[in-house]
N, C-alpha and C positions, 0 to 999 in steps of 0.2 A: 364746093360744099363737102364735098368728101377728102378733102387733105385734114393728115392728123391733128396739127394744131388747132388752127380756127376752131376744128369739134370738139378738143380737149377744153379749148378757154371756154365755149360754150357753156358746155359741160357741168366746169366749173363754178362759174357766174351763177348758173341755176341752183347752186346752192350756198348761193353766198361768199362765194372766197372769189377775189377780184383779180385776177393775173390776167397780162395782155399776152397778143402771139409776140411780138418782139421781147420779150420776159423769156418767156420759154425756151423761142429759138438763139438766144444768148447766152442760155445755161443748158444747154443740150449737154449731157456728158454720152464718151461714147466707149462700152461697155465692151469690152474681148475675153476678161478672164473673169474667172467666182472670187470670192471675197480671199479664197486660199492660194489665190496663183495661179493656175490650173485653166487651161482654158476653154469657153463657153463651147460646150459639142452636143448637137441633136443627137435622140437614138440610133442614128447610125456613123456617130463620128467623126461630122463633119462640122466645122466650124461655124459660128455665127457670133454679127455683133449688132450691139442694139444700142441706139443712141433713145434714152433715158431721160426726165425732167425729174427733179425730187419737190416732190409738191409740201409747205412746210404752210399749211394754213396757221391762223392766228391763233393760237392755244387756249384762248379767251372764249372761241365762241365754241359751241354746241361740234363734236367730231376732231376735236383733235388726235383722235384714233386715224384719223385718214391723214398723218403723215408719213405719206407710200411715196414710193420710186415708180413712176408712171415708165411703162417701155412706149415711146410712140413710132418708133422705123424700127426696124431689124434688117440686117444684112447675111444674105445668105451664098455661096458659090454655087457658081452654075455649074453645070459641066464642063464647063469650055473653061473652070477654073475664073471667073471673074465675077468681081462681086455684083447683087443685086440688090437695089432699095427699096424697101416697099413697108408699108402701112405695118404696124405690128397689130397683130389681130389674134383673140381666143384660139382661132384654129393653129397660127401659125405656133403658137406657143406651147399649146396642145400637140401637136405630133412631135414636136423637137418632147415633150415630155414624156410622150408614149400615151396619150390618155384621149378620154373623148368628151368630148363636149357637144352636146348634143341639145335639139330644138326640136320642138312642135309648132306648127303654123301655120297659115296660110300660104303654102307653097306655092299655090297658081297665081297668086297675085307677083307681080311683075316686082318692083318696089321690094315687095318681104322676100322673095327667091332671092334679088340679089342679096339681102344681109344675111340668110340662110347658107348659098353658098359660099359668101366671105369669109366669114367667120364661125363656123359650125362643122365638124365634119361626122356628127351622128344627127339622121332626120329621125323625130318621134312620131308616128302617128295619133290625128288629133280621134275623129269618131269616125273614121270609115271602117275602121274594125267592128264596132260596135254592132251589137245583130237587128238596132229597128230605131237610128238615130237617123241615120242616111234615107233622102227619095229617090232614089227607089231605096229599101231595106237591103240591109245585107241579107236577111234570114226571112224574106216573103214569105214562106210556108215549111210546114217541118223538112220536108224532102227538096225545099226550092232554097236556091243561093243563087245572087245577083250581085256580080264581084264588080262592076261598074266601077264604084270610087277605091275600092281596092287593089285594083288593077291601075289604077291614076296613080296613087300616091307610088307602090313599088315600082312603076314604069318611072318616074320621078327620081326616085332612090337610084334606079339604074344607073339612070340618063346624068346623070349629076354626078355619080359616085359616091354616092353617101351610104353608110351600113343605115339599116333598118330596124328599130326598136319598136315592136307594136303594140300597141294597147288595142285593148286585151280579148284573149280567147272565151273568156268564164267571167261572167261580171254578175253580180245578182241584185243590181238597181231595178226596179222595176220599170224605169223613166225610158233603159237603154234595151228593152223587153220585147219583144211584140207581142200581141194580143192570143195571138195562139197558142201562145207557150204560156202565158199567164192564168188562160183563162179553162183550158187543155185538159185540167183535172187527171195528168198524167201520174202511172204506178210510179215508185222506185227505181224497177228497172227500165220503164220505159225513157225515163228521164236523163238515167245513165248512159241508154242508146244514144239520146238525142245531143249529150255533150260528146259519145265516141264519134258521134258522127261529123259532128262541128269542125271536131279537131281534124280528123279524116280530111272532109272536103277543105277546110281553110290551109292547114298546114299542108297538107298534103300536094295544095296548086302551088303555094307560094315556098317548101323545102329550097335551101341553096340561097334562101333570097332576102330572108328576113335574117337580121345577125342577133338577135333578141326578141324571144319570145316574154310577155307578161301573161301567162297561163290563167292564172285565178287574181281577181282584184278585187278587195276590201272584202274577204271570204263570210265575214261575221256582219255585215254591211257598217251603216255611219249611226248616230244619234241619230236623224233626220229621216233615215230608210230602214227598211228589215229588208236584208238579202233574199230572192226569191227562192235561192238553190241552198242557201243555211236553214232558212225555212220550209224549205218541201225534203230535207232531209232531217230532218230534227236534229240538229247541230253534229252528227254524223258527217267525216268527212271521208269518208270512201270517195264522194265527188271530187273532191281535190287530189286525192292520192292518182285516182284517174284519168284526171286532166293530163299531169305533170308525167305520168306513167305513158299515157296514147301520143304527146308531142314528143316525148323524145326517142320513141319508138320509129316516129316516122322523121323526125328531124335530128340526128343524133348530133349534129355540130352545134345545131343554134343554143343560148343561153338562155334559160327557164327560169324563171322569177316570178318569187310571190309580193303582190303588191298593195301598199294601204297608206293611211292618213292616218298621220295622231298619233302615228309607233318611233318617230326619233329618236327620244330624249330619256335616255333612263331617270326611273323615279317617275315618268310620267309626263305626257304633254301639257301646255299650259291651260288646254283648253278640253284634251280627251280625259285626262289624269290615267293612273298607273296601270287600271287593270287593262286598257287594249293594249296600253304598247310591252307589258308581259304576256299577254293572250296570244297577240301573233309572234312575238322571241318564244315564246313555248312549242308552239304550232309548227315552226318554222323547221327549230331545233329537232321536234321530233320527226319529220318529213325527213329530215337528212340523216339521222339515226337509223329509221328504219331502211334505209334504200331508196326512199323515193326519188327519181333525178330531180332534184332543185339542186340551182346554182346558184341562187341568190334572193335578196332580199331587195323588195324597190322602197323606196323613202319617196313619198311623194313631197315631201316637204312644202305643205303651202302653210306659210308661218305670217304673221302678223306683228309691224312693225312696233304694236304700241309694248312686244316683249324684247324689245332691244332700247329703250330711252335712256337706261343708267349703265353704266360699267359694271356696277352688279348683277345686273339681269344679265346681261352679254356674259360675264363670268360663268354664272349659274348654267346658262341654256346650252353655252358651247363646251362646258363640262359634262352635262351629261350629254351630249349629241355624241360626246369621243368616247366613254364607254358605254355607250348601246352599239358605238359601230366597233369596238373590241371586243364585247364577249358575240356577237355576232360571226365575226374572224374566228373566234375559238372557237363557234359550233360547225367549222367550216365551209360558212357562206361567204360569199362578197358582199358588199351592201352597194348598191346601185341607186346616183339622186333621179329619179326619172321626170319629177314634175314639179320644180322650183320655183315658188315665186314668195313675193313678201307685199301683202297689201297694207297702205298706208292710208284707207279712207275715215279709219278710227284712232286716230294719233295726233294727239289735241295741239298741234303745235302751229307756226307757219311755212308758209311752203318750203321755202328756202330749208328750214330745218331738218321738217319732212324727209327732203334730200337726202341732205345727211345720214339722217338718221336711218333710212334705208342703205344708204351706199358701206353705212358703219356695218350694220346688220351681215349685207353681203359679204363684205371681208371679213368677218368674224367667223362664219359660216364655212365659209369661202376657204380659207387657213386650216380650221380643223378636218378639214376632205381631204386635203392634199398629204396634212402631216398623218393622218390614220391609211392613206392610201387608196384611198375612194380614189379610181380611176376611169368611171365612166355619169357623169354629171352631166344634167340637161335640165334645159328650162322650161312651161309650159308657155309659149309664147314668146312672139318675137317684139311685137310693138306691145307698147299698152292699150292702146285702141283695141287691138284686136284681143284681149285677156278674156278667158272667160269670168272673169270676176268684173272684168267692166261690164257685165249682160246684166241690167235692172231687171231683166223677169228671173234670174236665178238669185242673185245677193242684193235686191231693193235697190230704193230708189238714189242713193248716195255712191253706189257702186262706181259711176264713172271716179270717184274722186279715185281709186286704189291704184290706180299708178306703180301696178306689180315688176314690171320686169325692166331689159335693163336698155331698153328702146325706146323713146317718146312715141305720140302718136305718128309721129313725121318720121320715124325712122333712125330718127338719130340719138347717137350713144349717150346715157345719161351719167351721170355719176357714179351709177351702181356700176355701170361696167367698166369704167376708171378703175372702181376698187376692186372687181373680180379678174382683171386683168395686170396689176400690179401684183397676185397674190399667184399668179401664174407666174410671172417673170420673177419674183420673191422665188419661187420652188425652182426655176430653172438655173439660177444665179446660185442660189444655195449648194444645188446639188445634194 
């Protein structure tokens, strides 16, 4: 069940385009040099070839956009100088490019570790960060921390070798809160204390070990929430300059990101419109103006299928997704995807389409990251079972239909990651 073809034809079929494995394994082409001559070399120089299927769906129906060059083996030398065959996978395609590709999950489960380690070589933390998501809490009481599932997940990251991306230090949902802190009737500065302290204690155990920090997340909160710490400062952000100032006081290597929803797309997201996603590009821009250490900007990117159906929506959306991450660049940030997914429960089509029309999305997406230079990209979730958008008590009761990422419930690779993996070997072929 885990050889490449069979889960390609799978794959495929799920969205309606009909290839057997004897099709595929008869037009394997096998790939050594880029389009120029030149031949195919990882970031260190060393050869590699990839035997390839060009997938040419019917032009007729729904995704004729997904006439991609699938990589499904790659070969690599060993030391010993002799070639090796193996599965072509996100990760493997990702470090011949320099880049990260990174997940959030359920790493304890047996099943999602293995596709975690396969194919990912950045792990995201899902809510053991979080100060009063986790039983036990991380943040029991003002002066108490219980690093329990914190100490899981880094031991994890270790043990595996995966860099570690955390969410987050500073969050001001009131959901991810505890009760003492909400209810605390805390001064200004007391307040102050209690985030130098967070950073202290948190960063302070885990320095060397965490490879990205997400310091402050959604600073201005969502439609849905008022931030606790926007609000007990009156939109003063001394608390943010302090966050971002205390982490990398005590962490001076790790990389410090401010993080949000609904800020992609210049001109405005579909669904936040124009003033947050110029509220945190202003924010952002000014933080690094004055000094502040920030290194970047995170895109949480959870986007929604029903704005990729036409060629002109796909036009529009990934037009502005590439100059919000240009003038970003010019303010001298990176722009970092930390939390990618694309729910499909509100996209009036049938399944098969669906598919498509997701896997469309994701290359589209997909493409304009690579070509602007967005080098460290991760998804929130490994299967779709486990999405937090499949949870009925957070997104109602049609939720399971969303079908965000690029894993079915079983584990196995969908379409979307057909096309997020062809857009990687597209970039490595290119050069």
């Amino acid at each position: 069940r885990d050889a490449p073809i069979p889960q390609f034809v799978n794959a495929m079929r799920s969205g309606g385009i009909e290839v057997s494995s004897e099709e595929v394994l008869n037009n394997l082409q096998f790939i050594s040099t880029k389009a120029d001559g030149t031949p195919l070399l990882d970031q260190d120089g060393r050869p590699f070839i990839v035997a390839v299927y060009n997938l040419d769906p019917d032009p007729n129906q729904t995704g004729e956009v997904l006439e991609v060059t699938i990589p499904l083996v790659i070969a690599q030398k060993n030391e010993d100088g002799r070639w090796r065959w193996q599965k072509s996978t996100l990760k493997k395609l990702a470090i011949i490019l320099g880049m990260e590709i990174g997940v959030g999950g359920l790493y304890a489960d047996q099943s999602t570790s293995k596709i975690i380690n396969e194919q990912f070589n950045l792990l995201v933390s899902d809510w053991e960060f979080h100060w009063a998501i986790t039983d036990p809490p991380l943040r029991p009481g003002i002066n108490d921390f219980n690093f329990r599932f914190t100490d899981d997940i880094v031991r994890y990251s270790e043990r595996n070798q995966l860099p570690l991306q955390v969410h987050h230090l500073v969050f001001g949902s009131p959901q991810t809160l505890p009760s003492w802190l909400l209810s605390g009737n805390f001064s200004r500065n007391q307040l102050l204390e209690i985030i130098n302290n967070h950073i202290k204690n948190v960063v302070g155990r885990y320095k060397g070990k965490v490879s990205q920090w997400t310091v402050v997340n959604e600073p201005f909160g969502m439609p849905w929430y008022q931030s606790f710490w926007n609000n007990s400062f009156s939109s003063n952000t001394d608390w943010i300059e302090l966050a971002f100032t205390k982490a990398r006081d005590i962490d001076p290597s790790a990389v410090l990101l401010l993080n949000d929803a609904g800020i992609e797309f210049y001109g405005g997201d579909p669904l936040y419109g124009i003033d947050r996603t110029d509220k945190i590009f202003n924010l952002a821009k000014s933080l690094k103006e004055r000094g502040i250490p920030i290194d970047g900007i995170g895109f949480q990117m959870h986007l929604y299928g029903e704005d990729f159906m036409t060629q002109s929506q796909i036009k529009a959306i990934t037009n502005a997704l590439a100059i919000n991450i240009q003038r970003y660049k010019e303010a001298g940030l990176e722009v970092y995807v930390t939390e990618w997914d694309i729910r499909m429960n509100n996209v009036p089509r049938s399944e098969s389409e669906k598919v498509r029309i997701q896997a469309n999305a994701y290359k589209a997406i997909m493409q304009v990251l690579v070509i602007t230079g967005v080098k460290s990209i991760s998804f929130f979730g490994v299967k779709d079972s486990q999405s937090w958008l499949e949870n009925p008590d957070i997104n109602g009761p049609n939720a399971k239909d969303s079908n965000p990422l690029l894993f079915d419930d079983n584990g196995q690779p969908k379409m979307s990651y057909y096309a997020i993996l062809s857009v990687l070997y597209w970039k490595a072929n290119d050069g």
